[in-house]
N, C-alpha and C positions, 0 to 999 in steps of 0.2 A: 157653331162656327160654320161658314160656306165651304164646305169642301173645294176650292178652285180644278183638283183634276176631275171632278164629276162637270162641274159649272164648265168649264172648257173643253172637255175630249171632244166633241165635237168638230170642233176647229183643225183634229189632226186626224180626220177619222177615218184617211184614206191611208193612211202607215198605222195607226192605233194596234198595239197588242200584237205587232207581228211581228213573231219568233225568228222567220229571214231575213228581218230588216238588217238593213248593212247604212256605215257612216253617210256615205253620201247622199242619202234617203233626206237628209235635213240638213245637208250642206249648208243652204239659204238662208239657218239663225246665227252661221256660224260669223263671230267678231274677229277672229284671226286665221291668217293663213293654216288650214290643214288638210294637205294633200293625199294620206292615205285613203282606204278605202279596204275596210271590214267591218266583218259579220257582229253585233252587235252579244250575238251570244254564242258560245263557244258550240259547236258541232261536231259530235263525238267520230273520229276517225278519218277529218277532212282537213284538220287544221295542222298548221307547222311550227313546231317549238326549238326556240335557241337555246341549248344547251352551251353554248361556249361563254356568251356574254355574263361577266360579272359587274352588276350592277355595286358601286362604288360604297366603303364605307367611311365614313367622315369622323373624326374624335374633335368632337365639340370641348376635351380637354384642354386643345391646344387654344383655344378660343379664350376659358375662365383662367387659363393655368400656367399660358407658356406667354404670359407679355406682347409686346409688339408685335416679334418673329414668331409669337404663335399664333395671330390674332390673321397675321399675314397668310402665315402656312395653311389655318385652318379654309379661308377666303381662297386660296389658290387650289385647294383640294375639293371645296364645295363646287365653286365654282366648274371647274372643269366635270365634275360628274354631272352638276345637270344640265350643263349645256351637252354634252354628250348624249343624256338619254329623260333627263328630267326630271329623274330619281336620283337618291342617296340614303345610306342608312346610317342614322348618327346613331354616334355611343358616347358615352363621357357628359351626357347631356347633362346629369345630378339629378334628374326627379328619381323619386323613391319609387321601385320597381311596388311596391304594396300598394299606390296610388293607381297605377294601372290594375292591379289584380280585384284589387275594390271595387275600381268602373265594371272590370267583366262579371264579376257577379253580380253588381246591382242592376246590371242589362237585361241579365236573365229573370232575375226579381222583378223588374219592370214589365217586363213582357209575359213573363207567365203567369206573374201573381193579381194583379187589373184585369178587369174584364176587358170585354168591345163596349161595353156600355160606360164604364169607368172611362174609357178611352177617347169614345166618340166625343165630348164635347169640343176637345183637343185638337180634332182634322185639322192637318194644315189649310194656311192660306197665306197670301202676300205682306209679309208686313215691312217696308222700303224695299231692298230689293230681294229681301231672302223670302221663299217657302218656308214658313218655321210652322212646327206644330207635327202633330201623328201621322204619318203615312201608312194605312192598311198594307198588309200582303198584297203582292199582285198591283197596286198603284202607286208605286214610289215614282214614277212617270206614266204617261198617256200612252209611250211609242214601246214600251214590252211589256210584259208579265213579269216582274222581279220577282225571285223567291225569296223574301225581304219583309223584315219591317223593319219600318224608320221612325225615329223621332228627332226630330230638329231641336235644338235650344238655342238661342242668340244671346248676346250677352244682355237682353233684358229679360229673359228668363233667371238670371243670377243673381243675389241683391249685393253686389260690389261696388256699387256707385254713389251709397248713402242716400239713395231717393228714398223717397215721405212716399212717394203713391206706389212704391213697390208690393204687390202682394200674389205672394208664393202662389196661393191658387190658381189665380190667372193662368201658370205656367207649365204646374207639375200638378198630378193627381193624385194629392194628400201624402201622406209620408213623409220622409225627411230624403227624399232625392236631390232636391238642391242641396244641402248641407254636404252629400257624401259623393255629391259632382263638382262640386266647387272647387276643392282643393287641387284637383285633377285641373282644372281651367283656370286657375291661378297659380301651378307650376309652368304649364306649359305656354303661359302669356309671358314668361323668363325666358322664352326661347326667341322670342319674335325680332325682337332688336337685335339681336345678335346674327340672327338667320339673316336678316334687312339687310346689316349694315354691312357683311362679309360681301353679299349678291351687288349691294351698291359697288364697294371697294373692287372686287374683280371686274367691274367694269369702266372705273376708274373717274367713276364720279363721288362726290363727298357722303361719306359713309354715312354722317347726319340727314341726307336728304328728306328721311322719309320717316325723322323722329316724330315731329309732330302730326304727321298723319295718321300714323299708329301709336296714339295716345289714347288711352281709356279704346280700344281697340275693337271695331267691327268685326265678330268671329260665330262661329256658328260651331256647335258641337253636337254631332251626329251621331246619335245611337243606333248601332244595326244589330237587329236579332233576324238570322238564320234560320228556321227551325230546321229540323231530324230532315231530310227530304225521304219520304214515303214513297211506294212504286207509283204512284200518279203521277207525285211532281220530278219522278225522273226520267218517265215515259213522257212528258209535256215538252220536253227538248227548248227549256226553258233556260235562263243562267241563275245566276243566285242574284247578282247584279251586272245590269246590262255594260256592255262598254262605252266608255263614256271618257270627258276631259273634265277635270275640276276648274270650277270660274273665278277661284281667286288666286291670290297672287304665290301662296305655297300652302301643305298643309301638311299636318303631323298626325301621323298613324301610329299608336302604338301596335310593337309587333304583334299580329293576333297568334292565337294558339293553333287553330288550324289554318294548316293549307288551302288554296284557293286564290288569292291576289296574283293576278298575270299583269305583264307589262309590254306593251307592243315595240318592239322594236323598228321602228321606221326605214331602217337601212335595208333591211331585208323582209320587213312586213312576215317576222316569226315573234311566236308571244315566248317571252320569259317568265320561268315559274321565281316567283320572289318570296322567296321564305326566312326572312328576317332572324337572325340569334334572338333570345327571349331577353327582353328589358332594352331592346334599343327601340329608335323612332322611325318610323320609314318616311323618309321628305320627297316632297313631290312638288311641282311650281304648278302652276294651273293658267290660266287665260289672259289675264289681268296681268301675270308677271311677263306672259309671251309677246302681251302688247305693248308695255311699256319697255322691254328686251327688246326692242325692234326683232321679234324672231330669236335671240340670242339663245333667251332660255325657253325651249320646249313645252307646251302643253300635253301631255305624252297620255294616249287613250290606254287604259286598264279595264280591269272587269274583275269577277268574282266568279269561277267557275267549279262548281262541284270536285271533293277532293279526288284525286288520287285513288288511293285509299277507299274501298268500299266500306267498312267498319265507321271510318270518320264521317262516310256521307250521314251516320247516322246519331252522329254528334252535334245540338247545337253551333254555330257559330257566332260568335259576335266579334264587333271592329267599334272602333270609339274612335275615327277622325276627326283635328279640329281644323276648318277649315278657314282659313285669313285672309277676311276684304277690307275692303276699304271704305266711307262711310260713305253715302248715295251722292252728297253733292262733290265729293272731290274729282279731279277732272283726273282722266290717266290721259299719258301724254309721252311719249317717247322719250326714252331718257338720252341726256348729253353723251357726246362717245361713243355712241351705238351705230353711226352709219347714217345714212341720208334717211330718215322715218319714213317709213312705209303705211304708216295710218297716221291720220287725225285725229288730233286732243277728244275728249270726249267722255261725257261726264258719267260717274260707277255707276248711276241707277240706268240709267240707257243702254249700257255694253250688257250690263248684268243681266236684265229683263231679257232685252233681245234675243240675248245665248239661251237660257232657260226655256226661252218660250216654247224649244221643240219641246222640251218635258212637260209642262202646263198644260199646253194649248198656245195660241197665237195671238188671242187678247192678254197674256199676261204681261207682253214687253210697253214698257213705259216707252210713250215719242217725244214726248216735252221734257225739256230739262226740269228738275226738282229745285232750280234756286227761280 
C-alpha cells in the first residue's frame, strides 16, 4: 500500500517533525472557528495546569432507564458539559467493562506480537475520507514525532454488513482480530443514537434528525500502543500524542488505565489532567459536531503527555477511541436553533480532507464534491 505520510510530507516540510510547533502553525486547514494558541507537545516546567475544573460526568442510566424525564435529564446534563468544555464522562452506558479489558490486551498482542513486516503491507492511506490502516511510530502525522503507534479500522474493516467481497485479510494481519474487536464496535454503535439524539434535543431540534444519517454508521476505530518511553524518547521532548481536535462529530474513549489524556481549557488556556473512574467512557464532540453546533459544541484540543508517575512512564499504554463521522457525501450544514450560521453547508469528504490535510500533507484534502 502507498504509504500517503511518506508520498505527502513534502508538502508540510517547513513545520514537519517540529517538537515547538504550536496550533496556529496550521491554522489555514482549520474548518472551524479555533482561536486558541498552543504548544502542540507538552514542555516539561513551562506549561500551566487547572486543577479546579471538573470535567462533567453524565449517567447514560438516566437515558436507558429513567423514561421521558430521564431521557430529558440525561440531554440537559450532556448537553451542558460539552458545551462547557467538549468533554464528559459517561457511566451507566451497559457495555460489559470485559469488552474494554479484551480490546486493551489485544492492542498489546497486536503490536508486540506482528512484525514491521507483518505490518507494512497495512500502512495507511486515504480510503473516502479517513486515513485507515497502520501508522508506524513517529508518523501518525507529518507535523510531530508521536510516540505512538496507530492502527485505524473503518467499519469496512468489520464484516457487519453481510457483504459477499468482504475479506478479513484485506484488513487485519491474520488472526482472529476482527472477531475479538467486533463486539467492542457493536456495543459501542448502541451508544450513537442515543449520544445524537440527546445533543439534537438540547438544542431543540428533532431528536430524529440525524437517524438516518447514522445508519449502518461511518466510524473509525483506533488502536494506540504506547510503548515503555526509554531515555531517548524522554530526552526527545517529544509527546506521546501531539495536540490535536478530533474531526468528527463525538467520539468514545474508553477510560485508559494509565494516566496521560490532557484537555485544554480554553477560558484560561491551562491543560486538565482527565483521569477517567475505570469502566466509564470519555465523550468528546470534534469538528463536524462544532460545525453543525454553529459553535455551540466545542471542538476542545487534547493530547497524550507522558505520566506523572516515572514507574508508569515505563508501562505500555494504550487507548481504543471510536471515532463518529458521517459518510463522505452527506452535507454538514448548520443546524435549526443555533443562531444566524456562521459557515456554509458543505459536503463530509471536503471539511474532512481539508482538516487532516495538516496531518497528511496538503494534497490529501478532496476540492470536488464526491456526488
Amino acid at each position: 500500500h502507498e504509504h500517503p505520510n511518506q508520498r505527502t510530507r513534502p508538502k508540510n516540510k517547513q513545520k514537519s517533525m517540529d517538537i515547538d510547533a504550536v496550533n496556529p502553525d496550521f491554522s489555514r486547514f482549520e474548518q472551524v472557528e479555533k482561536p486558541q494558541s498552543d504548544r502542540l507537545a507538552e514542555k516539561q516546567d513551562s506549561e500551566q495546569f487547572d486543577d479546579e475544573y471538573v470535567i462533567r460526568t453524565c449517567d447514560m442510566g438516566q437515558y436507558f432507564n429513567g423514561g421521558e424525564a430521564g431521557r430529558a435529564q440525561f440531554a440537559q446534563e450532556l448537553g451542558d458539559a460539552l458545551r462547557g468544555i467538549g468533554f464528559a464522562i459517561l457511566t451507566g452506558h451497559g457495555i460489559d467493562p470485559d469488552l474494554h479489558d479484551a480490546a486493551r490486551q489485544n492492542v498489546i498482542r497486536l503490536f508486540e506480537q506482528t512484525t514491521p513486516e507483518e505490518r507494512e503491507p497495512y500502512l495507511a492511506r486515504r480510503r473516502g475520507s479517513v486515513n485507515q490502516g497502520y501508522f508506524p511510530i513517529r508518523e501518525t502525522t507529518v507535523i510531530h514525532p508521536d510516540l505512538v503507534e496507530g492502527w485505524v479500522f473503518c467499519r469496512r474493516a468489520f464484516d457487519l454488513d453481510d457483504d459477499a467481497g468482504y475479506r478479513e485479510t484485506d484488513h487485519w494481519p491474520g488472526g482472529d482480530y476482527e472477531q475479538v474487536f467486533r463486539p467492542l464496535v457493536q456495543a459501542q454503535q448502541e451508544l450513537i443514537l442515543p449520544v445524537m439524539r440527546s445533543l439534537l434535543s438540547y438544542l431543540g431540534c428533532d431528536p430524529a434528525l440525524y437517524d438516518r444519517k447514522l445508519a449502518a454508521t461511518n466510524f473509525a476505530l483506533r488502536l494506540n500502543y504506547y510503548p515503555a518511553m526509554d531515555e531517548s524518547s524522554r530526552a526527545s521532548g517529544a509527546g506521546r500524542m501531539l495536540g490535536h481536535e478530533d474531526v468528527d462529530l463525538f467520539t468514545f474513549l474508553p477510560a485508559p488505565e494509565v494516566e496521560g489524556l490532557q484537555v485544554l481549557n480554553r477560558r484560561n488556556m491551562k491543560w486538565i489532567r482527565l483521569n477517567a473512574p475505570p469502566g466509564s467512557i470519555i465523550l468528546n464532540t470534534g469538528d463536524y459536531m462544532q460545525r453543525i453546533s454553529n459553535d455551540i459544541f466545542p471542538s476542545t484540543t487534547h493530547r497524550v503527555s507522558p505520566p506523572l508517575d516515572d514507574e508508569i512512564r515505563n508501562t505500555p499504554r494504550v487507548s481504543t477511541p471510536m471515532n463518529i463521522y458521517l459518510w463522505e457525501d452527506e452535507i454538514l450544514e448548520v443546524l435549526p436553533n443555533t443562531g444566524e450560521p456562521k459557515y456554509p453547508p458543505v459536503s463530509a469528504i471536503r471539511f474532512h480532507t481539508a482538516i487532516t490535510s495538516k496531518y497528511y500533507g496538503e494534497d490529501y484534502a478532496v476540492e470536488k464534491e464526491s456526488r
